[in-house]
N, C-alpha and C positions, 0 to 999 in steps of 0.2 A: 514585873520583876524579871520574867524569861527574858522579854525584849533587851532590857539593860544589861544582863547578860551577854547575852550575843552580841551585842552593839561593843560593851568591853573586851571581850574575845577577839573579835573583828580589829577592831584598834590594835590592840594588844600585837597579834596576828601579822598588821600593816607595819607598824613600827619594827619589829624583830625582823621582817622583810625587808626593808629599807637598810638595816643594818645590815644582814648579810650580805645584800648588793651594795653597799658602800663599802663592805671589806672586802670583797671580790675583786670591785673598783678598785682600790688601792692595791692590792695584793698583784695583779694587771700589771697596774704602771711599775712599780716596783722593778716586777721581773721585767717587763720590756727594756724600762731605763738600763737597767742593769746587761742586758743583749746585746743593746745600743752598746754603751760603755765599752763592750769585748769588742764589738766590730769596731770603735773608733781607731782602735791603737795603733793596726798595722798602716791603717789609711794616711793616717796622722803621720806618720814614721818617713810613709812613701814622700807626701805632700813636700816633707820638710828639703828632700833631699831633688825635687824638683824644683822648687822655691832656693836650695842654695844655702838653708839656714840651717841649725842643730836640731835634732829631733826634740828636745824636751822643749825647745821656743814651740815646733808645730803643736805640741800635745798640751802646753800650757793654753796656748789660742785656742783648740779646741774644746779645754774648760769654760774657758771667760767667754768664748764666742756663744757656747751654749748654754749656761747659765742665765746670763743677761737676755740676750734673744729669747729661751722660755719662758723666763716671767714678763717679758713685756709683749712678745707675740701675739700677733692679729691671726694666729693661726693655730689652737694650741695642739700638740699633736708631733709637729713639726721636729724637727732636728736641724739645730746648724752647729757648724766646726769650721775650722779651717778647711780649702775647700783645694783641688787641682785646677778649678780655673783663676780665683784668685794667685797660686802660684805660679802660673805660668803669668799670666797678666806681670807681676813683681818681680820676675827671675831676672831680666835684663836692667832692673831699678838697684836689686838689692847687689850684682855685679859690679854696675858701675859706680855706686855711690855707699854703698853699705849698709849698713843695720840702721842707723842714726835716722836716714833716709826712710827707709822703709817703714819705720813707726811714726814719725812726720805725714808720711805718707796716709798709712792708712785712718789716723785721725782728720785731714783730712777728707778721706773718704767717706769717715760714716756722717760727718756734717753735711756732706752732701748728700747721702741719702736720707738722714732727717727731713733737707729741705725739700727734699722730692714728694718725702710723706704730706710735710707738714703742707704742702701746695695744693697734694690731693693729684698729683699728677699720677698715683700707682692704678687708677682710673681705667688710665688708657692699655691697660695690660687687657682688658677686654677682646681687643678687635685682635686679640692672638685668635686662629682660627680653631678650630679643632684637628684639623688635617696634618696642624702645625706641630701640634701639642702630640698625636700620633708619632709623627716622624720624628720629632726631639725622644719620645722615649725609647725607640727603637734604635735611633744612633745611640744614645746611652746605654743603652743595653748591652751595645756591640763594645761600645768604649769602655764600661766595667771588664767586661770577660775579655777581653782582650789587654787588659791592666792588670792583670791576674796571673798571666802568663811570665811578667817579669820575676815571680817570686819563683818560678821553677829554674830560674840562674842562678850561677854564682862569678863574682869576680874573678878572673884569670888574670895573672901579668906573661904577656907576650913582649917579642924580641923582634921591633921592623923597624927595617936599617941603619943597627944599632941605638933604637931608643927604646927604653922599657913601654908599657901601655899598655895599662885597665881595660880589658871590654867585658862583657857580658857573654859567658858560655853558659848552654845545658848541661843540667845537675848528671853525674855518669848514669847510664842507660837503669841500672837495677836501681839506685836512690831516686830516678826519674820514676820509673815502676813502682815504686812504694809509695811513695807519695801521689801518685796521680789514684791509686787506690784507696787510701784513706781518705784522699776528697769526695770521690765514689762514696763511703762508707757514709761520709760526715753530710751531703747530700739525704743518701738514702734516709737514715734517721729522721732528718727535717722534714721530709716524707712522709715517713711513716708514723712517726710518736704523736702528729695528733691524733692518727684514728684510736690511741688506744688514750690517752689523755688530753684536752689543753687546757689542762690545768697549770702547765708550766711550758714556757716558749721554747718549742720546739730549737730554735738556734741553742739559747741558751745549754740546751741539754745537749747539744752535738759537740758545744764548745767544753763543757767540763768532761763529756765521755772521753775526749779524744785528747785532754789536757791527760787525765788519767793514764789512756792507752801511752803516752809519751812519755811522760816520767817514767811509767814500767819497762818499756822499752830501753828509756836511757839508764836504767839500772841494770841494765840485761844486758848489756855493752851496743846497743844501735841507738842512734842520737837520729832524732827525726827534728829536721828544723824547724829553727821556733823562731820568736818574734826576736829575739835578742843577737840570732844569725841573720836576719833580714836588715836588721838598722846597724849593725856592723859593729857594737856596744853593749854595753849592760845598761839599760836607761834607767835612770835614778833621777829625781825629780823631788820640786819642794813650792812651794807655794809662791803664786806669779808677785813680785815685787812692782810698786809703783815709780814709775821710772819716767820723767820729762825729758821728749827727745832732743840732742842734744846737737840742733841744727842752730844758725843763727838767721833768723826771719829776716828775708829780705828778697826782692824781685826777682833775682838771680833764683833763689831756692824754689818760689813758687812753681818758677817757669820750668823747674825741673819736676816737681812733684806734679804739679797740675794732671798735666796727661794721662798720669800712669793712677791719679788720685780718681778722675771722673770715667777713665774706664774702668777702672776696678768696681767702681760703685754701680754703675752699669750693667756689668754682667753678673756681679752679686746680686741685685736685687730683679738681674733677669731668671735667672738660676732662683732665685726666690718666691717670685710670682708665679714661675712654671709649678712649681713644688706643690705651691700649694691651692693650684687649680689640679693637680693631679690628687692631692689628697682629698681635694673637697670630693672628688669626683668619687675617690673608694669608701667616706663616708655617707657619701649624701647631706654632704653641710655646704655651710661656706662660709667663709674666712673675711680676715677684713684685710684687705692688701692695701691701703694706707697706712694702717695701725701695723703691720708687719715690714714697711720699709721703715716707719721709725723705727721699731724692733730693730731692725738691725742696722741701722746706722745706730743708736746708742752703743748696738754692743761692739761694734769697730770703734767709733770713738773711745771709748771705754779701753778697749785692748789694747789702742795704740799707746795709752799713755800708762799700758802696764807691761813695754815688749813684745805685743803679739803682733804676727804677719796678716792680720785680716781675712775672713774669712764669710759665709752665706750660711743659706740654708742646704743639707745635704737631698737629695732626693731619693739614693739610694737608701742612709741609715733612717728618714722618714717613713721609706716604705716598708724597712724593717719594725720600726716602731711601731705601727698601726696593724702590719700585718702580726706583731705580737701583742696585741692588747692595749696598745697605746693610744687613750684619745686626748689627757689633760694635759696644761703646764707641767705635770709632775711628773711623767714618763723623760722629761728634758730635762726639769732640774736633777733627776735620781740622775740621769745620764752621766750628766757633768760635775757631779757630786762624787760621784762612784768611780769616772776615769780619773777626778784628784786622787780619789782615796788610792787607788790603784798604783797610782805615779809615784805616789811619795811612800804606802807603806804595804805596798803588795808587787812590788816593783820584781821580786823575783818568781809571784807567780806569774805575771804579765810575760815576763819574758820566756817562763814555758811553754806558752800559749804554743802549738804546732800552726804552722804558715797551712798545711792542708784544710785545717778545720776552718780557719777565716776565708780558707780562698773556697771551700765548700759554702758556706755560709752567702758568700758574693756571687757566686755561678745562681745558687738558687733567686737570689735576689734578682739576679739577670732573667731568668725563666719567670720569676714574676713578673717584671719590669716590661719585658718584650712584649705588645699586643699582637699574639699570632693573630688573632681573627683579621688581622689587616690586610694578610697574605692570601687570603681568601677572597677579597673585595671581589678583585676583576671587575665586570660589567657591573656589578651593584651599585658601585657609587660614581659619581662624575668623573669622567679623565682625570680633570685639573687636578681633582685632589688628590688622583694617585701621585701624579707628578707632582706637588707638595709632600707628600711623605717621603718619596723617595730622594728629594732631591735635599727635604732638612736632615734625612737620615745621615746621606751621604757628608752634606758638610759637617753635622756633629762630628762626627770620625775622624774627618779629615781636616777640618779646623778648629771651633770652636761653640759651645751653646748660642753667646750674643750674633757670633753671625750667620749661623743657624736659623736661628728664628729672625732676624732681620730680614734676612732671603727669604726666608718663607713667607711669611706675612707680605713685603713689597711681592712678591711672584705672585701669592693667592688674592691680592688686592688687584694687582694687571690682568691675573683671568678673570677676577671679578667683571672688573668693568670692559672688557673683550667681551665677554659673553650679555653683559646689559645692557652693553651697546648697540648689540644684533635686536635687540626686541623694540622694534620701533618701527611703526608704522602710520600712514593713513590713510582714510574715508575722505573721499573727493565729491562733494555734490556742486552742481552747478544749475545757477537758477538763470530762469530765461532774462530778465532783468541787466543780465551780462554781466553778474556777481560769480564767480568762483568761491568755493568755501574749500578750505584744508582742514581737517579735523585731525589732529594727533594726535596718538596715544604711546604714552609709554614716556620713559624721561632723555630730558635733554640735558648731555656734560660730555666730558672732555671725551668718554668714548664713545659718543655716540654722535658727535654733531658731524659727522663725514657722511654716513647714513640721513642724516637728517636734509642735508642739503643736494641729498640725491632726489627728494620726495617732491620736489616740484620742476614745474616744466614752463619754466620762465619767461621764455622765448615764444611760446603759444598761450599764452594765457591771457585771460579778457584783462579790463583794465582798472577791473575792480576787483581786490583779491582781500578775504578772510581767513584768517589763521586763529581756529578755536582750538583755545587750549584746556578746555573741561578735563581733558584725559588726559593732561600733557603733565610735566611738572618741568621747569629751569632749575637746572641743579646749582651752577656755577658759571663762572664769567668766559667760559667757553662757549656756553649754549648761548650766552648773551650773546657774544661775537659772530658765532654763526648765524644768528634769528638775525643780527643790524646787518650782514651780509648779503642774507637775501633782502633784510626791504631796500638796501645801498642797488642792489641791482633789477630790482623792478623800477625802483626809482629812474636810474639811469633810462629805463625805456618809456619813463611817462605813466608808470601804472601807479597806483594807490597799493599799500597792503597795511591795513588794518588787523591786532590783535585784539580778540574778546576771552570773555571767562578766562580769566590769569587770575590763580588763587591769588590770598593779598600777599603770601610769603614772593612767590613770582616778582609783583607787581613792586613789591620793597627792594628788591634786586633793581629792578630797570631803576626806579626812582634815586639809588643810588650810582647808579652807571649814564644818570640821563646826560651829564655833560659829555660824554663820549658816543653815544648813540644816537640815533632818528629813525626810530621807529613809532608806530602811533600806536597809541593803547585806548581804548574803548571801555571805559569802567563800567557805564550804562547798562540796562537793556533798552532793547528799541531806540538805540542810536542809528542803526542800518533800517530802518521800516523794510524794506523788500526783502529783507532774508527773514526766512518763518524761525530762526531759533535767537534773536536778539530783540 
């Protein structure tokens, strides 16, 4: 009867347990979403007016973009919105041809990255290297905090030669001062409030302290800018309407969307892959990057045909999410649930919000984001890969993520095979018989077959020659063309060169190259009797 007891107690015990970590859980996402939600808005604000479109178009995309993308993501955890490389990608589309274009556009786009998923081609996001994935986050890092910087302007209208014009000055020296201190402040707390709680998202509580500190202020007559001075408006907003874009389908239009359609999809779902190889990486999960390019092609498609500019996954408000307790779909739907409710019936606290407190909130993100340990490398890791971080850092900054990691990856794949290339050598025995034997080790391809055709001495050699390749491996139709070169030029002098031991992968390469070469292959053993290893 005790036994049963305790065994009921126990139960009892487990379940009550299970509860409160599934309230915990929930209560997590909640707040993260809701963190998420504050940082989207001024991002959102920015995007719209790099993009060229109205801010409530970028914030509505930002709903739809993360909503849809939550619940179908291969990644859960994740955050996407409208994004600044999607906008600049569209800035030159939405110029020259308009709005009507632009959601044409981006419905195109997410059917092309459906089709990416649905092919399984998000695969090859693999052979990104890690050197790569380093230096992409270290230029990001630079590109937040330095995106950060335009909120400490304000517009001026100047007088050159005789024409009015907009440009961008610094806020006067004392509003510079105040505000670079409350970013200070709104920092510091992110800092410090978990060691005394984190029971609530440290951002989040820098964002309400400092929404507080501002309203008090602006009742005290000093007005500390807020989000509704950044977008140049009072942003008011209402639920995104379903809207067919209003192009007429035809050759002419494809040829225009096309371009600006398959790079967009391109550097969204690069920006997307990278995302969430970096979150796998701060969980210790992993994601399904198939299931996450349809994700987000639905929700482009999806957008397009409700006005939205298009948009990815974010990796900044990702790593907000996670680093506040975000691991489910739910931390993205509260997101995007919570920037609606915002848009349409809290639209006048959103524009309280102080531009310090979010551009605190991004500095810190940037100080997570940045991998100092990388700075430290020096002699510990390979050259090459220092020159990969630094050289994806640099293009991040200085152009863009997709060509970023294109460079990087083609660069890390050229030192690759430079340096595979170097590892090739061979064991020379020669039997009295008047048999020479080559023995290779190491692989034969494009970078290596220059090396390869240095290892014999053609001109002096008997007039029976083997070439074992036990140790060797044929990578590609390179190493083919080198191995039919040297036997073309022993030939040439009257000598025999016979290949033995070619695994059958090798052997299936010549077999299909045999109308182009004349080399002899040896499948046998004990084809050569006088040599002691056939």
């Amino acid at each position: 009867m005790k036994n049963i007891e305790t065994k009921n107690i126990n139960i009892t015990a487990r379940i009550l347990g299970m509860f409160v970590q599934k309230k915990t859980l929930i209560k997590n996402e909640v707040l993260s979403g809701l963190t998420v939600a504050l940082a989207l808005i001024p991002e959102s604000v920015a995007f719209a007016f790099v993009a060229g479109v109205s801010p409530i178009l970028s914030l509505q995309t930002a709903v739809m973009i993360g909503l849809i993308a939550a619940i179908f993501s291969g990644r859960p955890g994740m955050i996407s919105s409208s994004t600044a490389a999607i906008s600049v990608v569209f800035a030159s589309l939405i110029a020259m041809h308009g709005l009507e274009y632009l959601f044409a556009t981006v419905v195109l786009m997410g059917i092309i990255q459906i089709g990416i998923g649905v092919l399984r081609l998000g695969r090859f996001a693999r052979i990104i290297p890690y050197s790569v994935m380093l230096g992409f986050l270290n230029g990001l890092s630079i590109v937040i905090f330095l995106a950060q910087w335009d909120q400490f302007k304000v517009n001026k209208t100047v007088v050159v030669n005789g024409v009015e014009m907009v440009e961008k000055v610094w806020l006067p020296m004392p509003d510079l001062a105040i505000m670079l201190f409350f970013v200070l402040v709104t920092m510091a707390i992110i800092h410090f409030f978990p060691k005394l709680t984190k029971a609530v998202p440290a951002s989040l509580v820098a964002i309400i302290i400092m929404t507080i500190v501002a309203v008090v202020l602006s009742n005290n007559g000093y007005h500390l800018r807020n989000v509704q001075d950044f977008a140049g408006m009072e942003i008011k907003g209402g639920l995104p309407r379903f809207h067919v874009p209003q192009v007429a389908i035809s050759i002419d239009m494809l040829r225009i969307i096309f371009p600006y359609a398959l790079v967009g999809a391109l550097v969204g779902l690069t920006e997307a892959v990278l995302t969430l190889r970096v979150i796998d990486e701060m969980t210790d999960t992993r994601g399904r990057t198939n299931k996450e390019c349809v994700a987000q092609g639905i929700a482009n498609t999806v957008n397009g045909f409700f006005g939205g500019m298009g948009g990815d996954a974010m990796i900044g408000q990702s790593i907000i999410n996670i680093k506040s307790g975000g691991r489910t779909r739910l931390s993205g739907i509260v997101a995007a649930v919570a920037l609606l409710m915002f848009i349409m019936f809290g639209s006048s606290l959103v524009n309280a919000i102080p531009l310090a407190a979010l551009v605190g909130v991004m500095f810190m993100v940037v100080v997570g984001t940045f991998k100092w340990e990388s700075l430290k490398y020096g002699k510990k890791v390979p050259f090459q890969d220092i020159v990969v971080i630094v050289v994806v850092s640099l293009v991040t900054i200085f152009a863009d993520l997709a060509t970023a990691v294109i460079i990087g990856v083609v660069l890390a794949a050229l030192m690759f095979a430079w340096e595979k290339g170097k590892v090739i050598y061979v064991n020379v025995e020669n039997e009295p018989q008047g048999i020479k034997t080559y023995k290779i080790n190491g692989s034969i391809f494009f970078g290596s077959v220059l090396n390869f055709k240095e290892l014999f001495d053609i001109n002096n050699d008997p007039d029976n020659i083997i070439i074992d390749f036990k140790y060797a491996k044929v990578m590609d139709h390179s190493a083919i063309e080198a191995i039919n070169s040297i036997a073309e030029r022993y030939e040439a002098l009257g000598k025999e060169v016979t290949l033995i031991r070619l695994s059958e992968e090798c052997q299936r390469l010549f077999r299909n190259a045999e109308t182009i070469t004349k080399v002899k292959i040896d499948t046998k053993l004990g084809a050569v009797p006088q040599h002691p290893y056939v």
